[in-house]
N, C-alpha and C positions, 0 to 999 in steps of 0.2 A: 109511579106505577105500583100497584098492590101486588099480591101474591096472587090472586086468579086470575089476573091480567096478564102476566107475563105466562102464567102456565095456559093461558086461550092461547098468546102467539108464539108459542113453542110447541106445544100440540098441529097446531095449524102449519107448522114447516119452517118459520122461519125463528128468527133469532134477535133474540136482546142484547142492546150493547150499549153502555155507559163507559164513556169517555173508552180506556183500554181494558175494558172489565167486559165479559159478554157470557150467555148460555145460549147453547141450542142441542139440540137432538143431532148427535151424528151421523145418525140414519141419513140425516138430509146431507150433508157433506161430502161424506167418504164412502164412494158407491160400493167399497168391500164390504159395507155392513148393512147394507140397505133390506138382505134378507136375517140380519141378527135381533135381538131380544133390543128394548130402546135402551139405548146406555146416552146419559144429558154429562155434558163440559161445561165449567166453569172457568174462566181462563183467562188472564190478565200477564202483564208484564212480570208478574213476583209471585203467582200464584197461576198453576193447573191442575185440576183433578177430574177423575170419572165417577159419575153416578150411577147406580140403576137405579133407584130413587128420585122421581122428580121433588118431591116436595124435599128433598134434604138438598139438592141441588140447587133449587130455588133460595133456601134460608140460608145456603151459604153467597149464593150472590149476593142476596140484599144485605148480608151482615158486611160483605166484603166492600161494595157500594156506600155500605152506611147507614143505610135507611131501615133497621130494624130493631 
């Protein structure tokens, strides 16, 4: 899955997940934030962080995944 492609199905509401590795928009999760600015997780067993940046969220998935 490339970089536009994960950012179409994360924009769209839902969420990317590789094996224990995953990113989505919290917005769609945690209804405390549903009227906040879009903050994207990247989140794995040994690894969690917040973005406000999609595309630095994205580059650290795929770097974290592998495939970049």
């Amino acid at each position: 899955m490339d970089k536009a492609s994960i950012k179409n199905v994360i924009k769209s509401g839902c969420s990317v997940d590789h094996k224990d590795l995953s990113i989505c928009d919290l917005r769609n999760y945690c209804y405390w934030m549903k009227n906040k600015e879009r903050v994207y997780q990247v989140h794995s067993n040994k690894f969690s962080e917040i973005y406000s940046d999609i595309n630095e969220a994205i580059d650290k998935f795929l770097e974290l995944k592998g495939s970049k």
